[in-house]
N, C-alpha and C positions, 0 to 999 in steps of 0.2 A: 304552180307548175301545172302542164295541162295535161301531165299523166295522172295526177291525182283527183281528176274530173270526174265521174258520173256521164256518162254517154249513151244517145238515145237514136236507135235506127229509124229512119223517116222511111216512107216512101211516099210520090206525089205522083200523079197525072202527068203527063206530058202537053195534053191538051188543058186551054185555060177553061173551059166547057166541062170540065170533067168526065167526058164520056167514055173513057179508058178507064176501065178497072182495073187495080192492080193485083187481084187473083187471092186477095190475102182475108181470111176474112175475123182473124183474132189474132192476139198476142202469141208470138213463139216465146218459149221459155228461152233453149239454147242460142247461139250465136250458130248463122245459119247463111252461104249465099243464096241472096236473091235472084230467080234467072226469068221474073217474070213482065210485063211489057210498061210496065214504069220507071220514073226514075229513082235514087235510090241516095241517101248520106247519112252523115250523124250530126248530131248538135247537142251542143252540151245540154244536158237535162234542168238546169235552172234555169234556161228560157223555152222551154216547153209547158206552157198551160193546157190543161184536158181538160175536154169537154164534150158535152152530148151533141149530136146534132144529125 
């Protein structure tokens, strides 16, 4: 069921260039709205790989 999921806030560029920063610059603990100039979802946290880059 996919309430029972694990869930993970994105945000991305708008632009494919990356030159929009999305203002964020670490992990927020709490559950928080976004109001800054990116775009913004969730995805389930088993297909999210982290990486350095």
């Amino acid at each position: 069921m996919a309430g029972d999921r694990a869930w993970v806030g994105i945000l991305y560029s708008q632009r494919m260039d990356g030159r929009i920063r999305c203002e964020v610059s670490s992990p927020i603990a709490l559950a928080q709205n976004y109001n800054g100039p990116c775009f913004q979802g969730w995805v389930p946290a088993e297909t999210v790989v982290l990486f350095a880059g």
